[in-house]
mmCIF file of the N, C-alpha and C atoms, coordinates in Angstrom:
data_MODEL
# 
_entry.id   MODEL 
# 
loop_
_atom_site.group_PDB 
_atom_site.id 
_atom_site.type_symbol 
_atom_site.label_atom_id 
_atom_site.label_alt_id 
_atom_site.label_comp_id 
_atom_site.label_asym_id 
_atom_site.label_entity_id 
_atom_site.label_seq_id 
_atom_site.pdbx_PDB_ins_code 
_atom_site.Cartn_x 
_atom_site.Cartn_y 
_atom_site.Cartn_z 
_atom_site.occupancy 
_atom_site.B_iso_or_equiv 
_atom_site.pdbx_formal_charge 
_atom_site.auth_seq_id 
_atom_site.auth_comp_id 
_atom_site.auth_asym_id 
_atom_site.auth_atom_id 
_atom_site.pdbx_PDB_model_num 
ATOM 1   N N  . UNK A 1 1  ? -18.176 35.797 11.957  1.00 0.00 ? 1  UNK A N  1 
ATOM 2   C CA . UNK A 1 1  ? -17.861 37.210 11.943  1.00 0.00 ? 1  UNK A CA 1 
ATOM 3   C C  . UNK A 1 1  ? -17.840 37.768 13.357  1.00 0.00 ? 1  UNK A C  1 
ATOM 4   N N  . UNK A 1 2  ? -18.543 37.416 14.368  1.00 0.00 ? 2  UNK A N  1 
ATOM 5   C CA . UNK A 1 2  ? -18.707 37.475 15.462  1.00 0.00 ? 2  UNK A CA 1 
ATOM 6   C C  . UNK A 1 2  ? -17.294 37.249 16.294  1.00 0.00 ? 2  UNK A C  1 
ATOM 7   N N  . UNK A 1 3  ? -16.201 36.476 15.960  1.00 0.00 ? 3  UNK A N  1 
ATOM 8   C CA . UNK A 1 3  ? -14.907 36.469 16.263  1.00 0.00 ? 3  UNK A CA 1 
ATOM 9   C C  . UNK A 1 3  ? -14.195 37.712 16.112  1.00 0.00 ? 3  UNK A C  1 
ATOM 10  N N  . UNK A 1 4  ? -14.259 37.205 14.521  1.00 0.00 ? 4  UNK A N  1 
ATOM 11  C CA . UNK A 1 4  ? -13.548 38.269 13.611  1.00 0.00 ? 4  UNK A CA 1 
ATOM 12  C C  . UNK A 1 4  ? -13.542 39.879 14.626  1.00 0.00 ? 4  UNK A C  1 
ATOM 13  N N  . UNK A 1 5  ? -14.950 40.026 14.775  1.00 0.00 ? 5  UNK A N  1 
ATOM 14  C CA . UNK A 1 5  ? -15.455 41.522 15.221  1.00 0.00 ? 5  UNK A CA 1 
ATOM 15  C C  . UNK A 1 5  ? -14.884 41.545 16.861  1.00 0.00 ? 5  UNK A C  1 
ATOM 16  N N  . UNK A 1 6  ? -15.275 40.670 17.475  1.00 0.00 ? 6  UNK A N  1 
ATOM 17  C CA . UNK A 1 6  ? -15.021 40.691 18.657  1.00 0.00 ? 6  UNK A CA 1 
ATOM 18  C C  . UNK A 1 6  ? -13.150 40.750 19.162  1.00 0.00 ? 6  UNK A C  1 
ATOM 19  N N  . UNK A 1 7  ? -12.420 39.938 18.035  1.00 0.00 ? 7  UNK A N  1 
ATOM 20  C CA . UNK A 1 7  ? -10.533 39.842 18.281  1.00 0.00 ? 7  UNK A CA 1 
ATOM 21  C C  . UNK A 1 7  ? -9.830  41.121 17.720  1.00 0.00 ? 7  UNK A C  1 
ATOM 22  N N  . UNK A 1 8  ? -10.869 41.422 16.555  1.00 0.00 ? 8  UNK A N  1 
ATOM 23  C CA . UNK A 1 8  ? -10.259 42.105 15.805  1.00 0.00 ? 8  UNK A CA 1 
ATOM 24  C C  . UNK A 1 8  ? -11.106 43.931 15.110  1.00 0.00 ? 8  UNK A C  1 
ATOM 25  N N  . UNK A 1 9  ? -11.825 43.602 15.726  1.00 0.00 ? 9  UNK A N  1 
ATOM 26  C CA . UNK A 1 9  ? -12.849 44.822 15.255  1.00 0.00 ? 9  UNK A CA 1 
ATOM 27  C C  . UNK A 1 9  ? -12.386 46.341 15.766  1.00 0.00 ? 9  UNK A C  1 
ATOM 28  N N  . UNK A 1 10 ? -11.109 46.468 16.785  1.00 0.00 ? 10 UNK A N  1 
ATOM 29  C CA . UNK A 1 10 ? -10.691 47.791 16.885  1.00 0.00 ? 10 UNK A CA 1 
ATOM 30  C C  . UNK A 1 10 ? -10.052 48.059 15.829  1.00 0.00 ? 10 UNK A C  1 
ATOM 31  N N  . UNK A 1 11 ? -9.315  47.065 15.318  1.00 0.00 ? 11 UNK A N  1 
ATOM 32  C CA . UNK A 1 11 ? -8.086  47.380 14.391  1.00 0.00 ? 11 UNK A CA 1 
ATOM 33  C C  . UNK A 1 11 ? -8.644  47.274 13.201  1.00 0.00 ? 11 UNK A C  1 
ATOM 34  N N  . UNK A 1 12 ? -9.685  47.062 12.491  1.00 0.00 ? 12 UNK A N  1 
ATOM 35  C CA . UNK A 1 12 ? -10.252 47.236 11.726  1.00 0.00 ? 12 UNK A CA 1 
ATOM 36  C C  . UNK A 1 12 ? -11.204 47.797 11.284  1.00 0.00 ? 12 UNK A C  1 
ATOM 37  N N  . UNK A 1 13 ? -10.813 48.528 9.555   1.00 0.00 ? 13 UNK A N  1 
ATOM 38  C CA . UNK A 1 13 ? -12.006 49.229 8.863   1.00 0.00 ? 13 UNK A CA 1 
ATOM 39  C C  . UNK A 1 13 ? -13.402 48.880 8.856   1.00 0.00 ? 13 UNK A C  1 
ATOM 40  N N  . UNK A 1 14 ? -14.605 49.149 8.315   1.00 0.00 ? 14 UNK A N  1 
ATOM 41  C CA . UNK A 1 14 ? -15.275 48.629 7.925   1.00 0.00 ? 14 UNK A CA 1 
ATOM 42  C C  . UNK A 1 14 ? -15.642 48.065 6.681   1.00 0.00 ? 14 UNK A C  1 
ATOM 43  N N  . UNK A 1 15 ? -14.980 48.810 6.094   1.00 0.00 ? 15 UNK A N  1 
ATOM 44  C CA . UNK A 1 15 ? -14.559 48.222 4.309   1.00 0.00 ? 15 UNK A CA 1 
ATOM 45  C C  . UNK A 1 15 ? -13.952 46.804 4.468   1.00 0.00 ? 15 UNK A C  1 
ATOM 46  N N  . UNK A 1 16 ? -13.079 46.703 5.592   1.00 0.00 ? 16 UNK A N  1 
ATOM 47  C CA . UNK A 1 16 ? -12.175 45.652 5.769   1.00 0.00 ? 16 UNK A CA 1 
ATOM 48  C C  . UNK A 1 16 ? -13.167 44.794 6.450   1.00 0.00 ? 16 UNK A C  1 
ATOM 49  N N  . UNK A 1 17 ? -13.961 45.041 7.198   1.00 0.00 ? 17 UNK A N  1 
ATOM 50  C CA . UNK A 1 17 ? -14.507 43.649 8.050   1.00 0.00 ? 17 UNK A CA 1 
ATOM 51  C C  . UNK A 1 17 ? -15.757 42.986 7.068   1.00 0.00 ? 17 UNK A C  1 
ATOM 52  N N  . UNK A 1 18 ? -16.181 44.250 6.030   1.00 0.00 ? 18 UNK A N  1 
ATOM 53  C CA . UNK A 1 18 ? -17.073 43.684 4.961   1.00 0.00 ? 18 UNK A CA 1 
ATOM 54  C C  . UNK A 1 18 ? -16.379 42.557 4.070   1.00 0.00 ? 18 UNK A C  1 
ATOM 55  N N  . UNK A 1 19 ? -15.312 43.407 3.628   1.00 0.00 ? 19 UNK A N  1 
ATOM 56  C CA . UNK A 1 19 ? -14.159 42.236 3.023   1.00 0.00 ? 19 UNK A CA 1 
ATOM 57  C C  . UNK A 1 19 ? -14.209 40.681 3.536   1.00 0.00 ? 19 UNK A C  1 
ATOM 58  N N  . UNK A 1 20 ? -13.999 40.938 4.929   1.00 0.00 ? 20 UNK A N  1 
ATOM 59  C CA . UNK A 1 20 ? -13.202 39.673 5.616   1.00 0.00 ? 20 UNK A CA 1 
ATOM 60  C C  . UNK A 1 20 ? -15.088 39.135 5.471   1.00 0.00 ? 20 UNK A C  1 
ATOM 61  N N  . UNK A 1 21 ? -16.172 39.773 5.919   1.00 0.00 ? 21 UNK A N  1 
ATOM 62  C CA . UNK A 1 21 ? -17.448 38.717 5.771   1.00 0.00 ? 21 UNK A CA 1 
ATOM 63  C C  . UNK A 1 21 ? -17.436 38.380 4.063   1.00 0.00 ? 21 UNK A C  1 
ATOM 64  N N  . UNK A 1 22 ? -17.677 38.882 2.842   1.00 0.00 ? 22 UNK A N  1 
ATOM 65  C CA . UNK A 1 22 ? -17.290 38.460 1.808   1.00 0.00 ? 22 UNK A CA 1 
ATOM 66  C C  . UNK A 1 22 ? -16.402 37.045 1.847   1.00 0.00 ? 22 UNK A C  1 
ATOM 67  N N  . UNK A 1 23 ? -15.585 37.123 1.949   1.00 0.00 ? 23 UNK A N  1 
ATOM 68  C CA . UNK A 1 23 ? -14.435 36.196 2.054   1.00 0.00 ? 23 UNK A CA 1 
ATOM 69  C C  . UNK A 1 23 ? -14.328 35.142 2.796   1.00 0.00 ? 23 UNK A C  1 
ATOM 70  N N  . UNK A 1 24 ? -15.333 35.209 3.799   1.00 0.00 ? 24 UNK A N  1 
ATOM 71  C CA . UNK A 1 24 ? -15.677 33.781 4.678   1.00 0.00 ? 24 UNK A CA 1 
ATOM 72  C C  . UNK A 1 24 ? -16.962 32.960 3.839   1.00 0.00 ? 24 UNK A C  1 
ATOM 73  N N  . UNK A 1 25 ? -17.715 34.232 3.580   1.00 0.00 ? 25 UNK A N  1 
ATOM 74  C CA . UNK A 1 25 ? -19.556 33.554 2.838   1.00 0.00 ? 25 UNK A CA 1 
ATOM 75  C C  . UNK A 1 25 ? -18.530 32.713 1.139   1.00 0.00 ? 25 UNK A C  1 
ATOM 76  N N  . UNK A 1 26 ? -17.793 33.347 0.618   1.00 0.00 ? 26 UNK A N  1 
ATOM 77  C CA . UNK A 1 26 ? -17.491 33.190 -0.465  1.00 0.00 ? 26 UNK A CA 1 
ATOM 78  C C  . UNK A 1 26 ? -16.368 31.434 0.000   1.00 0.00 ? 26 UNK A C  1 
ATOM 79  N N  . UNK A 1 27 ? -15.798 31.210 1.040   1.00 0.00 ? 27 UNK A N  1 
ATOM 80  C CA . UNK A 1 27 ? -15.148 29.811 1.322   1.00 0.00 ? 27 UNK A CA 1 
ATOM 81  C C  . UNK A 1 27 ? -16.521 28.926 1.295   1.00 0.00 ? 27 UNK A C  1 
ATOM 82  N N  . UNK A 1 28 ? -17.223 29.867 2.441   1.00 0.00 ? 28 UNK A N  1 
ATOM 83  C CA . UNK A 1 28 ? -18.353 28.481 2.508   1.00 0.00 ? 28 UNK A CA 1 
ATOM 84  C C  . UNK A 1 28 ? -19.221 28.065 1.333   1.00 0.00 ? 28 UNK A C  1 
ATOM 85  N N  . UNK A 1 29 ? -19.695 29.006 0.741   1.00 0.00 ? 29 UNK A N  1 
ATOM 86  C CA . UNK A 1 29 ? -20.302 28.281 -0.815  1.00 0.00 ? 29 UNK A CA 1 
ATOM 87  C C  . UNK A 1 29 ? -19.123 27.959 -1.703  1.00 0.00 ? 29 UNK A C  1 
ATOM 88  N N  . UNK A 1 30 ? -17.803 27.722 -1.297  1.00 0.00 ? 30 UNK A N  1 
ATOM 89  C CA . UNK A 1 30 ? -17.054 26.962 -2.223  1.00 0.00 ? 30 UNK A CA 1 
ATOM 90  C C  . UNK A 1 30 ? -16.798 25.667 -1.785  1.00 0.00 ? 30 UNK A C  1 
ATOM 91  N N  . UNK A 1 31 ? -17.166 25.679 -0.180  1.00 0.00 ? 31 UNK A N  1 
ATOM 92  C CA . UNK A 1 31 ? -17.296 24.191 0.779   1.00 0.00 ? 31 UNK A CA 1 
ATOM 93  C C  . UNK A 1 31 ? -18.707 23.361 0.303   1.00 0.00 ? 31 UNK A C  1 
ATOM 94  N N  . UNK A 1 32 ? -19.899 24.153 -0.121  1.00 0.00 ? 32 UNK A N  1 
ATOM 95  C CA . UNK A 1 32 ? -20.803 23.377 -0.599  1.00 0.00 ? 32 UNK A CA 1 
ATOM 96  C C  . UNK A 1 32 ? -20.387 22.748 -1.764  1.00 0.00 ? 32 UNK A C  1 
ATOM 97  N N  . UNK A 1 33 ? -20.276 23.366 -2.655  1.00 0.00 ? 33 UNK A N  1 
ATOM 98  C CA . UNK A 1 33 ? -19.979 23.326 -4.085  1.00 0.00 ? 33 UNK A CA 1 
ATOM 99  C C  . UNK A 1 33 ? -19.109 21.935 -3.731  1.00 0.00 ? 33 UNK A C  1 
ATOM 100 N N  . UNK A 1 34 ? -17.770 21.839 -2.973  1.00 0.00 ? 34 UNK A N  1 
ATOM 101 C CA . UNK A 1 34 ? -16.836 20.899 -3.228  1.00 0.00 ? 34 UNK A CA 1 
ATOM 102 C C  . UNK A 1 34 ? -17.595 19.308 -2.680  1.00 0.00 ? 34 UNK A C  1 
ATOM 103 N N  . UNK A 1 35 ? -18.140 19.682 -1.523  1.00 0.00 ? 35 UNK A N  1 
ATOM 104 C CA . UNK A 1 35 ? -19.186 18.404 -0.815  1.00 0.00 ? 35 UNK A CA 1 
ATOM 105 C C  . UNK A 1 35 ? -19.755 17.912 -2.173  1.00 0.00 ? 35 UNK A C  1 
ATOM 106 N N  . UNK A 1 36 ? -20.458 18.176 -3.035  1.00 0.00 ? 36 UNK A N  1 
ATOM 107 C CA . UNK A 1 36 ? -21.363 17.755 -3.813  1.00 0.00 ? 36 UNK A CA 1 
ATOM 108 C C  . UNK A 1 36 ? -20.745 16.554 -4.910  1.00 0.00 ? 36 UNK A C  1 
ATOM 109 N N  . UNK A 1 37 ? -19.323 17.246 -5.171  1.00 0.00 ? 37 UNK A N  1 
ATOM 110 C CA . UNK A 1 37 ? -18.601 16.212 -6.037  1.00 0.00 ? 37 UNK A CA 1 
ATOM 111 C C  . UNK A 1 37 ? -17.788 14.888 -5.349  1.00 0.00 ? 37 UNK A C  1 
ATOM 112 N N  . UNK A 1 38 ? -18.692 13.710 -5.871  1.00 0.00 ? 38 UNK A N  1 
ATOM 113 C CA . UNK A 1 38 ? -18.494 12.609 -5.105  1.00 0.00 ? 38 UNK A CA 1 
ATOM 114 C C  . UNK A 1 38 ? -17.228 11.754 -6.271  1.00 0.00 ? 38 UNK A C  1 
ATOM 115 N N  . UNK A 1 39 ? -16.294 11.604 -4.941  1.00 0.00 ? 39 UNK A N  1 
ATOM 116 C CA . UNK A 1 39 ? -14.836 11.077 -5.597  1.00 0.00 ? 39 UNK A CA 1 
ATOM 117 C C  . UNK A 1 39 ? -15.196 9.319  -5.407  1.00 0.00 ? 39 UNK A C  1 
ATOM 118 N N  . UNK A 1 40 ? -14.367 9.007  -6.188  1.00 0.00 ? 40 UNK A N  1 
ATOM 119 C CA . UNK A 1 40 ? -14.064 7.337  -6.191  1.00 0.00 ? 40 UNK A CA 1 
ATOM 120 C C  . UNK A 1 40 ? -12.805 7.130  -4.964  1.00 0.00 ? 40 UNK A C  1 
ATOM 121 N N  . UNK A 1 41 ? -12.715 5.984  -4.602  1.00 0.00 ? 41 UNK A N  1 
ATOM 122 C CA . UNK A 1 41 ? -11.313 5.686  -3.824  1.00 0.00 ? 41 UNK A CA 1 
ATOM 123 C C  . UNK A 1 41 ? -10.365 5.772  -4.916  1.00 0.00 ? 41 UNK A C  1 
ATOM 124 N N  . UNK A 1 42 ? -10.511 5.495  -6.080  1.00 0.00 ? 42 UNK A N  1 
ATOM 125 C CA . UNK A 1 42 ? -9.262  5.405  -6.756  1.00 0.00 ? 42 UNK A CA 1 
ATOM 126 C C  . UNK A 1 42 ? -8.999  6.488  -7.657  1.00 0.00 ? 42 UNK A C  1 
ATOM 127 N N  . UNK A 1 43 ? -9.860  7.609  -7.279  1.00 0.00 ? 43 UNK A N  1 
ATOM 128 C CA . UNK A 1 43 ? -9.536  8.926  -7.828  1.00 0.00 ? 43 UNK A CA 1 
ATOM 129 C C  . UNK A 1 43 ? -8.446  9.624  -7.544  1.00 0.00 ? 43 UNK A C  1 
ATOM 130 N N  . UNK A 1 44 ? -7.376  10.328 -8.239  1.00 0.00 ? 44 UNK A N  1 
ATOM 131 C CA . UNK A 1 44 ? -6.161  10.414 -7.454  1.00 0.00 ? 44 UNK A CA 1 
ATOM 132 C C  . UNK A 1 44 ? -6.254  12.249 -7.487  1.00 0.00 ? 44 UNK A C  1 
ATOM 133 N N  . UNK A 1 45 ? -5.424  12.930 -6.697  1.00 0.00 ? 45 UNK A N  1 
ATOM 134 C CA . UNK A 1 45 ? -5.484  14.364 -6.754  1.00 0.00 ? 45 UNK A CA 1 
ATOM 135 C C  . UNK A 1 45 ? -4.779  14.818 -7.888  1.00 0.00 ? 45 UNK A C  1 
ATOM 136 N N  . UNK A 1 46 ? -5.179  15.841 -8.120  1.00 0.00 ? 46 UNK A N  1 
ATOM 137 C CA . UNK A 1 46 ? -4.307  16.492 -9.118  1.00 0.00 ? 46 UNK A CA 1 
ATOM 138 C C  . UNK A 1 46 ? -3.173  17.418 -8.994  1.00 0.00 ? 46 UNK A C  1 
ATOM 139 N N  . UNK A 1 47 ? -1.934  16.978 -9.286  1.00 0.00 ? 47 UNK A N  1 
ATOM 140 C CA . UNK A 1 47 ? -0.588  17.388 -8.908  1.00 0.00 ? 47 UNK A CA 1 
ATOM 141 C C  . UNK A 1 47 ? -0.055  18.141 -9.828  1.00 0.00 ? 47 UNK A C  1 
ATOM 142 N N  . UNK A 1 48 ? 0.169   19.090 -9.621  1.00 0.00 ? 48 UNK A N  1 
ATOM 143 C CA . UNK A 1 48 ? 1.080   19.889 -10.631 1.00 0.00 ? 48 UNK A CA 1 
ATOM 144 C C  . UNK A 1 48 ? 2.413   20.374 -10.214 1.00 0.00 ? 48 UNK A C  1 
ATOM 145 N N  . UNK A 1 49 ? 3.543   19.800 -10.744 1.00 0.00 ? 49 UNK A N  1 
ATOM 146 C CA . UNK A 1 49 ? 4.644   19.968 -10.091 1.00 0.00 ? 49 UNK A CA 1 
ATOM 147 C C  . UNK A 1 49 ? 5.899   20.495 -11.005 1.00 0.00 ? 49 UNK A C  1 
ATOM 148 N N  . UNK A 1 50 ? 6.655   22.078 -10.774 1.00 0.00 ? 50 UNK A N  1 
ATOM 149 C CA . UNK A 1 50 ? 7.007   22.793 -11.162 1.00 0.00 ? 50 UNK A CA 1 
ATOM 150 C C  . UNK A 1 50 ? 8.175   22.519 -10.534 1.00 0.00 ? 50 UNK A C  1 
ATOM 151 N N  . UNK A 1 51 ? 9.559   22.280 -11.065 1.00 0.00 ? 51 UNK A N  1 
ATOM 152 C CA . UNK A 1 51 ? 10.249  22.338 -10.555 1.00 0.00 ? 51 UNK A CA 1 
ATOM 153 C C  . UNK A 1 51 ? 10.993  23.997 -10.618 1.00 0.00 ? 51 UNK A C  1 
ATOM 154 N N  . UNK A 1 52 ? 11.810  24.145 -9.261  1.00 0.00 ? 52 UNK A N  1 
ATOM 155 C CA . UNK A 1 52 ? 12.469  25.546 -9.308  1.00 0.00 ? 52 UNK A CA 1 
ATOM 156 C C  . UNK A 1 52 ? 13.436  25.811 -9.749  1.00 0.00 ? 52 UNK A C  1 
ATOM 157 N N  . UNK A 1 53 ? 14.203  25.645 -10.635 1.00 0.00 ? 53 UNK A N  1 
ATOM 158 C CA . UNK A 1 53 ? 15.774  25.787 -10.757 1.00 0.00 ? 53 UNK A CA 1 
ATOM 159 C C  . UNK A 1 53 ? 16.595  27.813 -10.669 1.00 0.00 ? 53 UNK A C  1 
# 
């Protein structure tokens, strides 16, 4: 946040820089969460593929 505030903190609300801290705390406990689930090598990603016509 210390970036955030320091690049960007004229041009921004404070509603908005609460937002933007929300929104960083809320990646990083989704970075824990994802660490925890241990994949196989032969686990493959999950693709979902829509074509556009």
């Amino acid at each position: 946040m210390a970036v955030v505030r320091y690049r960007y903190g004229s041009k921004l609300e404070d509603q908005q820089l609460l937002a933007i801290q929300s929104d960083i705390e809320s990646n990083l406990k989704n970075r824990e969460q994802l660490g925890r689930v241990r994949l196989k090598n032969s686990d493959e990603p999950d693709v979902i593929f829509r074509a556009i016509i």
